[in-house]
MINUSE-314687 format. One line per 3 residues: for each residue x negated, y, z negated of N, C-alpha, C. Coordinates in steps of 0.05 Angstrom, whole numbers, always signed. Each point is the difference from the previous one (the first is absolute). Layout:
X Y Z X Y Z X Y Z; ...;
END
This chain:
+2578 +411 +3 +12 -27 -1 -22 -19 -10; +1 -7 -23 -18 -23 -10 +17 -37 -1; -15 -9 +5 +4 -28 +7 -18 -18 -21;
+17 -28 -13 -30 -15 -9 +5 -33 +16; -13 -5 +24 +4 -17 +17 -31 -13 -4; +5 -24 +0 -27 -19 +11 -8 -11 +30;
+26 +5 +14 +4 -16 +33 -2 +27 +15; +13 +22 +5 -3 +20 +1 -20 +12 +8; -6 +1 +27 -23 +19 +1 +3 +29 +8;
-30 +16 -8 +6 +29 +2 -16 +9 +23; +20 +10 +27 -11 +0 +27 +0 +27 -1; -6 +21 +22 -5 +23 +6 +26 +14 +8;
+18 -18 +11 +23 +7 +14 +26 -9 -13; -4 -12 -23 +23 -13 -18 +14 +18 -13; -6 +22 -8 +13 +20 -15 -7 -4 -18;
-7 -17 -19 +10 -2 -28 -30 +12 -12; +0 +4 -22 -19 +29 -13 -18 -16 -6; +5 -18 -22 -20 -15 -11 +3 -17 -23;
-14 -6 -17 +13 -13 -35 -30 -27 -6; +22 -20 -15 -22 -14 -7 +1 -17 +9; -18 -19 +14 -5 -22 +14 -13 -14 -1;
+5 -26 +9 -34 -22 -7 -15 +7 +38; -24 +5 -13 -23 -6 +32 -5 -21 -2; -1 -2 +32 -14 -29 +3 -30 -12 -2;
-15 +30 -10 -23 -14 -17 +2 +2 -25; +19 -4 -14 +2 +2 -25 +14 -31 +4; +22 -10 +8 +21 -18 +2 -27 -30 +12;
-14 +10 +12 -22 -21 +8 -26 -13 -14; -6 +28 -18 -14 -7 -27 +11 -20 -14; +25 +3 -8 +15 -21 -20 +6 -29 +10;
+3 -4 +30 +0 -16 +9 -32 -11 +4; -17 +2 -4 -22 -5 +8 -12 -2 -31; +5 +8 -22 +0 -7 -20 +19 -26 -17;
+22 -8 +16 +16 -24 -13 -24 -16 +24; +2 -1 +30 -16 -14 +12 -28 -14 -12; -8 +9 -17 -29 +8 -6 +2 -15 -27;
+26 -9 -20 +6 -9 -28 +5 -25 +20; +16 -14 +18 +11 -25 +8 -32 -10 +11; -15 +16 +12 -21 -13 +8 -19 -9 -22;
+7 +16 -25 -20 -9 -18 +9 -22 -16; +27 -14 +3 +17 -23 -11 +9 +17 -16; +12 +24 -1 +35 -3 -13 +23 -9 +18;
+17 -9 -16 +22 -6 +7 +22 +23 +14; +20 +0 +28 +5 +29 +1 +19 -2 -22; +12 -16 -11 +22 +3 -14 +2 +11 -34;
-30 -1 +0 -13 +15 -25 -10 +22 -4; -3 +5 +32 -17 +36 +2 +31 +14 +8; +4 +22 -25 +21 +22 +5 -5 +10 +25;
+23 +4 +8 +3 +23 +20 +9 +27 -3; -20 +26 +4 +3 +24 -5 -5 +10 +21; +25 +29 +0 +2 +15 +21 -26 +22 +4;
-12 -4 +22 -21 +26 +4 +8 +25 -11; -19 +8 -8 +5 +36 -10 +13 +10 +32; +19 +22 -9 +2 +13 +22 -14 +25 -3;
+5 +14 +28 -17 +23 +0 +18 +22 +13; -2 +31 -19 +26 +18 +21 -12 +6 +25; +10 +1 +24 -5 +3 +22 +23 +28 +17;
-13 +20 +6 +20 +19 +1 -12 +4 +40; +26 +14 +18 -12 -7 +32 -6 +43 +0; -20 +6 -6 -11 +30 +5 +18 +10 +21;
+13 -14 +23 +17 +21 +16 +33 +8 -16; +8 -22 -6 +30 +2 -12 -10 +12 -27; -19 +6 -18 -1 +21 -15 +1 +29 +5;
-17 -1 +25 +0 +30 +12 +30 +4 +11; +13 -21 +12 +24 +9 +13 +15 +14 -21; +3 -20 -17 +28 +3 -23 -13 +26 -27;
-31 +11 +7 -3 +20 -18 -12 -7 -21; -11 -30 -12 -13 -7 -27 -25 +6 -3; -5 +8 -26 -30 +11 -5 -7 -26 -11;
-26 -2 +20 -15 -31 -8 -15 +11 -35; +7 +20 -3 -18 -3 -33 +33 -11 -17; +23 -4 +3 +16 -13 -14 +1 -31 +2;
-19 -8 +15 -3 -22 +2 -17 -19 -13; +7 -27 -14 -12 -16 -19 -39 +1 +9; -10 -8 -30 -25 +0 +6 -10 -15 +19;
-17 +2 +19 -6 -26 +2 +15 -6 +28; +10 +11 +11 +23 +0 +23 -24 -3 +27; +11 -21 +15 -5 +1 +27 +13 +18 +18;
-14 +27 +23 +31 -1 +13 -25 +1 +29; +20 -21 +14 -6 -4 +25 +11 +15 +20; -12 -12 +27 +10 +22 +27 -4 +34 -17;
-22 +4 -10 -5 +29 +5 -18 +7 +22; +2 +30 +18 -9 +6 +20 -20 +8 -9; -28 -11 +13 -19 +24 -2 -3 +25 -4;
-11 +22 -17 -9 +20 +4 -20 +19 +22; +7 +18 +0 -15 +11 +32 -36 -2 -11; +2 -6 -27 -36 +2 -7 -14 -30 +2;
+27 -12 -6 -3 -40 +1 -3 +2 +34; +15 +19 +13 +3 -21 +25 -30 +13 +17; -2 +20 -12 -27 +16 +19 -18 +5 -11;
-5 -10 -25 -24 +11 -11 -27 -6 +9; -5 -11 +22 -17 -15 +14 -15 +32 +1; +19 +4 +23 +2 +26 +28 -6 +21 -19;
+24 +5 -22 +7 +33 -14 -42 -1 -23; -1 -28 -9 -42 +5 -8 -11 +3 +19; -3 -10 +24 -25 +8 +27 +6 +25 +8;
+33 +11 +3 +0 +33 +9 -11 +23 -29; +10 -18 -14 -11 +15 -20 -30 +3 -11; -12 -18 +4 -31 -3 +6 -13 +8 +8;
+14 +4 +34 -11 +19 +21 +6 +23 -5; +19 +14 -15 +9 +28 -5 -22 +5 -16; -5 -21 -23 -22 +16 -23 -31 +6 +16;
+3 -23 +23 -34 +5 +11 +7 +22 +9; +18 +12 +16 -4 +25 +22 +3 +26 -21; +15 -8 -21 +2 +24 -17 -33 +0 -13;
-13 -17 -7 -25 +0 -9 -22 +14 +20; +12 -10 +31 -29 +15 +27 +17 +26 +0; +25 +7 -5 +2 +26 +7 -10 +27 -24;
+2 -18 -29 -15 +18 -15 -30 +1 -1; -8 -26 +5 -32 +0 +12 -8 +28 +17; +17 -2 +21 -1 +15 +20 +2 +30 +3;
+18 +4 -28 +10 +30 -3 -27 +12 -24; -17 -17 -13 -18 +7 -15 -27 +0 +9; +3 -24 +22 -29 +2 +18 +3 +36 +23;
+28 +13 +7 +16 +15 +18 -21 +33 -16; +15 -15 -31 -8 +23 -25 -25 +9 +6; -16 -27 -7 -27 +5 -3 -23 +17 +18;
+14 -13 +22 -16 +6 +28 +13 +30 +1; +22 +11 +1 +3 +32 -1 -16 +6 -19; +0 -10 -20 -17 +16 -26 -37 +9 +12;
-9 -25 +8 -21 -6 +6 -6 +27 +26; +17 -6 +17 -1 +22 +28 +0 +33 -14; +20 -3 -16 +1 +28 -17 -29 +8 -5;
-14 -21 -16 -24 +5 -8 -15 +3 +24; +2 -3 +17 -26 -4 +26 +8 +34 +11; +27 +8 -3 +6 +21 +9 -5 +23 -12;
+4 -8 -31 -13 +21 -18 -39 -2 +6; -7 -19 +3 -31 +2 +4 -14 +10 +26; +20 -5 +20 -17 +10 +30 +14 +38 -11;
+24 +4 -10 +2 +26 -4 -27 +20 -15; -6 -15 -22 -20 +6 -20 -30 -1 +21; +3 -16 +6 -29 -9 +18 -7 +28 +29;
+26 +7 +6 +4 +11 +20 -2 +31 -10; +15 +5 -27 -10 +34 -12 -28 +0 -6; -15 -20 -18 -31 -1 -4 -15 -1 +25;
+7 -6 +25 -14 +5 +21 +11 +23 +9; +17 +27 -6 +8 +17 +23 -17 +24 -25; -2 -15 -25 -17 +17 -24 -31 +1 +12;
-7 -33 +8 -28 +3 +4 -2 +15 +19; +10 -4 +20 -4 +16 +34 -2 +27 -13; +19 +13 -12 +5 +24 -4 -27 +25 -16;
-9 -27 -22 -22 +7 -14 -29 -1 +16; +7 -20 +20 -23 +1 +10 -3 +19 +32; +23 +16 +10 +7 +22 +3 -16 +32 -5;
+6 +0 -26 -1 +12 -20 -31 -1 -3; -20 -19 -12 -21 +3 -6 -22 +1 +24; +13 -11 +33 -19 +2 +20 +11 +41 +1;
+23 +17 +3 +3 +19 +0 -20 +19 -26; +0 -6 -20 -17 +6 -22 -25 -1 +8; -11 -30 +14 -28 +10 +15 -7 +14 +16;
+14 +6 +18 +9 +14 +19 -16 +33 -3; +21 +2 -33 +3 +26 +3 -27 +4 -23; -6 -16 -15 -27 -3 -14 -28 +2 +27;
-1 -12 +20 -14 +4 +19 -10 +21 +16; +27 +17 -8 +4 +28 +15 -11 +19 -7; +1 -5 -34 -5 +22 -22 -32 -4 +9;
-8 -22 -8 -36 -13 +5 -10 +14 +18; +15 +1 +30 -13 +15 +17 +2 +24 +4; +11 +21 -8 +15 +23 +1 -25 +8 -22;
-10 -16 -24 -19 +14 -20 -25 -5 +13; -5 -31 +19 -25 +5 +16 -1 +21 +15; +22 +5 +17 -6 +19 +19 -7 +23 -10;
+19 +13 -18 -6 +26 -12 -25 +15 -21; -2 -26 -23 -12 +0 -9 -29 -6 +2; -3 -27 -4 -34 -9 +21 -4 +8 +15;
+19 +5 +17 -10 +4 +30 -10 +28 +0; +11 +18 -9 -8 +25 +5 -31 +7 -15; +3 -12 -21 -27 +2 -15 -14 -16 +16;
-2 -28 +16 -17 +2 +19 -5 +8 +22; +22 +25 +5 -3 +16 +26 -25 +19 -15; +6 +15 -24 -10 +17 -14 -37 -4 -5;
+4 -33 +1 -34 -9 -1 -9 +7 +20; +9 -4 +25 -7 -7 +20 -15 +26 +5; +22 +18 +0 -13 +32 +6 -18 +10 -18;
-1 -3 -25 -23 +2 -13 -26 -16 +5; -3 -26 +7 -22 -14 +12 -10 +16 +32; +25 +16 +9 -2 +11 +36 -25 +27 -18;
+24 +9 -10 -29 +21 -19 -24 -4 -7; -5 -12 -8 -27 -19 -11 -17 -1 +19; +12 -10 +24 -20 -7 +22 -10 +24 +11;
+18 +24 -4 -16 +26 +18 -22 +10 -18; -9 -4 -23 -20 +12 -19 -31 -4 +17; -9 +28 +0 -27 -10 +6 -21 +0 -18;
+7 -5 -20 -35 -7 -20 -4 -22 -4; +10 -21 +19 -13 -20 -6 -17 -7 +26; -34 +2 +2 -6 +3 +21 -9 -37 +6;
-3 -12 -16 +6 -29 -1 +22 -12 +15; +17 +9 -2 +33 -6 +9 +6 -24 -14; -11 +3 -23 +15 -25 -18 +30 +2 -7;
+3 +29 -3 +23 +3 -13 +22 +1 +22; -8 -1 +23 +24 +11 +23 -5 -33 +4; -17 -17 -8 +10 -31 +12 +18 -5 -19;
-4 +3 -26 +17 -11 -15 +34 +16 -2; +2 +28 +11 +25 +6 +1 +6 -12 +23; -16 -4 +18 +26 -16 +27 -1 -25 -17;
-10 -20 -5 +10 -23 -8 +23 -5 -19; +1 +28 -20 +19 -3 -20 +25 +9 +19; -6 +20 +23 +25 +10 +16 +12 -30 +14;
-17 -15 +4 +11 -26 +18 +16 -17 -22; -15 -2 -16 +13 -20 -24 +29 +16 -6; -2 +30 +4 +23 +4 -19 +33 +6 +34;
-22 -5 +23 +20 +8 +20 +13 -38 +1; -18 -17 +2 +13 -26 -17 +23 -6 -17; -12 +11 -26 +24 -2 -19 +25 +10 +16;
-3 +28 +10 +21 +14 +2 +14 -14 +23; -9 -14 +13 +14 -17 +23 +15 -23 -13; -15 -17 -19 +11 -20 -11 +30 +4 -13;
-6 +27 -14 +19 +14 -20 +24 +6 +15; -13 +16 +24 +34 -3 +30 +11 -27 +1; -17 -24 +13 +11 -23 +1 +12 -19 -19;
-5 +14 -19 +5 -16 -23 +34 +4 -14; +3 +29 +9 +22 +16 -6 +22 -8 +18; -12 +1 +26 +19 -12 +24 -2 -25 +1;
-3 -32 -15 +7 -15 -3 +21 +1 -24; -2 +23 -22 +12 -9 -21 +28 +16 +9; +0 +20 +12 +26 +11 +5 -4 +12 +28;
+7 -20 +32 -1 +10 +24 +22 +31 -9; -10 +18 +0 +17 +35 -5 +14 +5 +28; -18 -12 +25 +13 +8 +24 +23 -22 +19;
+0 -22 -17 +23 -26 +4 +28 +13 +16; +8 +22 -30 +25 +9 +5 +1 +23 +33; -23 +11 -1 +0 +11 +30 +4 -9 +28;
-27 -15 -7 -11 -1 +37 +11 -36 +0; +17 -2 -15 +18 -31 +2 -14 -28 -8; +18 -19 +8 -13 -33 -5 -22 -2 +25;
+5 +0 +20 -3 -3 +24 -46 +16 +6; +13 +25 -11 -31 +13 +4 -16 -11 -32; +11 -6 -28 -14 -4 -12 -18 -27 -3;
+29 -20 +17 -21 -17 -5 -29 -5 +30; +10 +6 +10 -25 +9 +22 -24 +17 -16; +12 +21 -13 -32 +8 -12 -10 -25 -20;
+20 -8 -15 -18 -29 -13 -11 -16 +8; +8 -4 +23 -13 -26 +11 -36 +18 +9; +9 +26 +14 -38 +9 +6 -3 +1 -24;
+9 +17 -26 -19 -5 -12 -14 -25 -16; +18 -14 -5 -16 -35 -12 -18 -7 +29; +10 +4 +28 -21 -3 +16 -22 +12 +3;
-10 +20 -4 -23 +16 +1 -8 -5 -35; +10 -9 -22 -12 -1 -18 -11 -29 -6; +5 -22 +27 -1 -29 -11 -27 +11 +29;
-2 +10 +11 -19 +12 +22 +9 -10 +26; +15 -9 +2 +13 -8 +30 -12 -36 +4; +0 -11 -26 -5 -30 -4 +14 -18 +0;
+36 +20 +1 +18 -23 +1 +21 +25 +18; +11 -24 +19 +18 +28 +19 +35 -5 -18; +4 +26 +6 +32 +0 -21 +20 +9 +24;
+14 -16 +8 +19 +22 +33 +26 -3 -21; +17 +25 +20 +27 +5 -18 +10 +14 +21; +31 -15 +7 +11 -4 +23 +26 +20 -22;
+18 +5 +22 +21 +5 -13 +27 +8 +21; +26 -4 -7 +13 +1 +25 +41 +16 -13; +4 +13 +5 +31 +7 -4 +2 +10 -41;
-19 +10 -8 -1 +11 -26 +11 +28 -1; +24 +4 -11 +5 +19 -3 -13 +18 -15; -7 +24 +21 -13 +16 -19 +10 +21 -34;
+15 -6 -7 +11 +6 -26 -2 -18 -17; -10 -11 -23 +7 -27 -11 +9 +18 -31; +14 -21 -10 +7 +15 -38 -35 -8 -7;
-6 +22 -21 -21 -4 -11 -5 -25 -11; +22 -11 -9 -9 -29 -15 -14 -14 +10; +11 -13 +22 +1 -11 +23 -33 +7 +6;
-2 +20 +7 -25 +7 +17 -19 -3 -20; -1 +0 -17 -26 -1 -29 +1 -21 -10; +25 -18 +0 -10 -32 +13 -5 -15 +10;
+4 +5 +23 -18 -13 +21 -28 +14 +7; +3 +19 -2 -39 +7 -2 -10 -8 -22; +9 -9 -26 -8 -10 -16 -7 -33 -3;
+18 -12 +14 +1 -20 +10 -23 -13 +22; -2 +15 +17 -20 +7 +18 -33 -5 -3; -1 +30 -24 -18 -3 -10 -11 -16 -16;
+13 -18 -18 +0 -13 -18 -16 -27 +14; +24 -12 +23 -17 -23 +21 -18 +2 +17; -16 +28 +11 -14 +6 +8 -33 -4 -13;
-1 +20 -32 -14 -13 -12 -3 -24 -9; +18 -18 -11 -6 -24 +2 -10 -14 +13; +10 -1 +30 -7 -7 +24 -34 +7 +3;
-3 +16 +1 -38 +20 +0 -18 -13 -20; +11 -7 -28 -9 -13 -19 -3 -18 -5; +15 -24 +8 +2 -21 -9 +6 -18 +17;
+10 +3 +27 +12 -23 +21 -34 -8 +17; -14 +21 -4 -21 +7 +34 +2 +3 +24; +30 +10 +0 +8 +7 +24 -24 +16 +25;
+13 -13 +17 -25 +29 +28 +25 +5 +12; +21 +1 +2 +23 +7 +9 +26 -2 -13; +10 +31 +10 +33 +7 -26 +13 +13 +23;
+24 -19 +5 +16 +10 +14 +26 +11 -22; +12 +24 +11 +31 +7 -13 +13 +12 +17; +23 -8 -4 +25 +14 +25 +32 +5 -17;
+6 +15 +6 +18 +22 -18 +23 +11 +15; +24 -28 -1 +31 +0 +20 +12 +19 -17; +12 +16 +12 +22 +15 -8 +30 -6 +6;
+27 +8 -15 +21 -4 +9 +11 +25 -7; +30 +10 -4 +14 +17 -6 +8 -9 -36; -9 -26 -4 +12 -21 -21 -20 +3 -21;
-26 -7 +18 -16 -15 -28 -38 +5 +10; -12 -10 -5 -37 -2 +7 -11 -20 +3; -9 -20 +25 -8 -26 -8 -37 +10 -1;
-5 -13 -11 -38 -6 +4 -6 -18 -3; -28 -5 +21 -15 -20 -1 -30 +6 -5; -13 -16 -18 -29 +4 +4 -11 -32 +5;
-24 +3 +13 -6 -26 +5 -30 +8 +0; -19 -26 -13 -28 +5 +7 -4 -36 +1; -24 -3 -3 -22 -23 +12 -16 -3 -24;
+5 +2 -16 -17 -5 -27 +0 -34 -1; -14 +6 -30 +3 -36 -7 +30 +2 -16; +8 +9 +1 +37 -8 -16 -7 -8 -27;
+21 -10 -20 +3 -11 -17 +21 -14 -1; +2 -22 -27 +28 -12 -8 +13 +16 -23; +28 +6 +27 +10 +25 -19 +17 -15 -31;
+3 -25 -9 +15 -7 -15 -27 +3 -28; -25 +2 +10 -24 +1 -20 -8 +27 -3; +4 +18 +14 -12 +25 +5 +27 +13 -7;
+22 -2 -9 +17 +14 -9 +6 +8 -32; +1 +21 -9 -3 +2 -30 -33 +11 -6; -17 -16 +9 -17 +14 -11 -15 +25 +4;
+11 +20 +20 -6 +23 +6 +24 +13 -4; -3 +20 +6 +21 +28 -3 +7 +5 +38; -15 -7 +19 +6 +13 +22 +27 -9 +14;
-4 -35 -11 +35 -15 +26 +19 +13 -24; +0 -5 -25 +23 +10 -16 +5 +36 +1; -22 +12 +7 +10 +32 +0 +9 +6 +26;
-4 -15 +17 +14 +2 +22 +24 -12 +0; +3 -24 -4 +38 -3 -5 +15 +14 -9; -7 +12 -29 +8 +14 -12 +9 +26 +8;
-22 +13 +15 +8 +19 +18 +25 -2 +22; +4 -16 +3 +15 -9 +29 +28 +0 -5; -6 -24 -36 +35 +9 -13 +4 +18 -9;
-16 +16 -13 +12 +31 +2 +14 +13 +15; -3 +3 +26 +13 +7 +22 +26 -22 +12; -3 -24 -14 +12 -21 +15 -12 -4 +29;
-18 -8 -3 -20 -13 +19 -6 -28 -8; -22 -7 +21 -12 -28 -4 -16 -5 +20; -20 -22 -15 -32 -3 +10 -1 -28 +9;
-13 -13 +13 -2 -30 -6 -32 -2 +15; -10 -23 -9 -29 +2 -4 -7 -31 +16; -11 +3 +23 -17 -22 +7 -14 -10 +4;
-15 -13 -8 -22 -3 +0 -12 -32 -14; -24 -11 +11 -14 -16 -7 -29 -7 +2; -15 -13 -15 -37 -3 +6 +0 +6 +24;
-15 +10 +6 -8 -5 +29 +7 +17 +31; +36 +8 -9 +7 +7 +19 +11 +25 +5; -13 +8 -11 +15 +44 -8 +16 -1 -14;
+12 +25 -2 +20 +11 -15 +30 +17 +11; +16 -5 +5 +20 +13 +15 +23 +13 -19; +4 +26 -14 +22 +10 -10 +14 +12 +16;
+33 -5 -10 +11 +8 +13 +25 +18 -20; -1 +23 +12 +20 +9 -21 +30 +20 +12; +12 -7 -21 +28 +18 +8 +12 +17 -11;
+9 +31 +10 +0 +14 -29 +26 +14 +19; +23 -1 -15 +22 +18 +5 +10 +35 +2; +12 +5 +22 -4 +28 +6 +28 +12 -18;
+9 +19 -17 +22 +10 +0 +13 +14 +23; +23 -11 -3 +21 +16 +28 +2 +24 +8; -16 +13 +20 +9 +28 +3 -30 +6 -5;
-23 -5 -7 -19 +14 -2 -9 +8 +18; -7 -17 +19 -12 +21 +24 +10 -13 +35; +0 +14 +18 +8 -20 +24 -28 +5 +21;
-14 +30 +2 -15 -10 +17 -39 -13 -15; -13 -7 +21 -2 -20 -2 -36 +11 +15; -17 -23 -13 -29 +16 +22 -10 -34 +9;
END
């Protein structure tokens, strides 16, 4: 329904669609323009009167009712009473939720790449303590391996002293015993100089025993932990001359130990013993030697002047060939000590299950 009315107004509830009309800021212009000619001295009866442009004015609900597509409608068309859109009426709300969606979608991909990273990263820490953990079960293993190689290089050493040297200086010996029964020498020059060469060479041949039985105790595996290290301790006692006292306590040691075991810790033993004799000035070495069904604890303790073990570590072979020894077996040493105030090791060396139950 189109209308062309000037009085006529287009309300929301009037029904009527729309058409062409004068507004009343259009209708007020014109009036405010003849106003504006009388004030300047025209006459009104000289200034025409013309009708305001009208303007089409269409009501957006009675289009929607009755079905008209506002694109058939004149250029230029007003159409009033249209309803907001849900983006006009909320776009406040629908940009801040949407704002806030892009921030959380932004921390949650932050989140899933920082998530990334840090697995990646842990991966790597896991691949490295793995790696770190075979190169140490390699070192242990090698170093296993090359204290057993000395071991058995030590063995060979003494096995050629014993047999070899040794017998040839058993062989002197009796030939110098010969020497001495000759009687043409009525001087007895020559019977002084075979006992002297007999002493020199009953010397060697002692040294050559002791020397053999440090490099490979042969009777370890026999007469046990228990009796060998007792003979070590007399003998570094009677060879230091009874200048420093060595006591060695011992309590619930099973008498069976695995060979490992037992050739480490007398190795062990010996290792801090000499040290101790050499280098602390000890006048007193205590050691005591707990047994379990499990494992071996020891203690050695002396009165020396100590050292600082964080300075004194590395530069000898004795604290490192003794650790070393200890992880071979899966053992362990720990070392106390400072200027002044002795030296206290203490060590722990694991039994395999079932080796032995009784006990001396």
């Amino acid at each position: 329904m189109l209308w062309d009315s000037q009085s006529e107004n287009l309300s929301a509830s009037s029904g009527v669609v729309g058409g062409y009309t004068n507004t009343a800021g259009a209708t007020g212009t014109k009036a405010a323009e003849i106003v504006l000619r009388i004030a300047n001295g025209e006459r009104a009866h000289d200034i025409p009167v013309k009708l305001a442009p009208r303007a089409a004015i269409f009501n957006w609900r009675q289009l929607r009712r009755w079905g008209i597509n506002e694109a058939r409608l004149p250029h230029g068309t007003q159409v009033l009473f249209r309803e907001p859109g849900v983006w006009e009426r909320y776009k406040i709300y629908i940009a801040g939720a949407s704002a806030i969606v892009l921030a959380q979608s932004a921390l949650i991909i932050a989140l899933l790449v920082q998530g990334a990273r840090r697995k990646r990263a842990e991966e790597a820490v896991h691949r490295s303590q793995e790696e770190l953990r075979r190169s140490s079960d390699r070192i242990r293993d090698l170093g296993g391996r090359l204290l057993n190689a000395q071991e058995i290089e030590r063995a060979r050493l003494a096995r050629e002293l014993h047999d070899d040297v040794g017998q040839q200086m058993a062989l002197l010996s009796m030939d110098l015993q010969t020497l001495t029964g000759f009687d043409e020498d009525p001087d007895g020059e020559a019977e002084k100089l075979a006992r002297e060469a007999l002493g020199r060479a009953d010397n060697i041949a002692k040294a050559l025993h002791d020397l053999s039985h440090r490099l490979h105790p042969a009777k370890l595996r026999l007469i046990g932990l228990v009796s060998a290290l007792n003979g070590l301790r007399r003998e570094l006692t009677h060879a230091e001359k009874s200048e420093i006292a060595i006591t060695f306590s011992h309590e619930d040691v099973p008498a069976t130990l695995p060979h490992d075991v037992t050739l480490c810790v007398f190795r062990v033993v010996q290792e801090a013993l000499q040290n101790a004799i050499k280098h602390s000035h000890a006048r007193a070495i205590a050691m005591h030697l707990k047994g379990s069904p499990s494992s071996l604890a020891l203690t050695i303790v002396d009165d020396g002047v100590g050292f600082e073990l964080d300075s004194m570590w590395g530069k000898g072979l004795g604290l490192v060939s003794m650790a070393e020894r200890l992880e071979s077996v899966g053992g362990s040493i720990t070392f106390h000590s400072s200027p002044g105030a002795g030296t206290c090791i203490e060590v722990h060396a694991p039994i395999a299950a079932g080796q032995a139950t009784q006990t001396v």
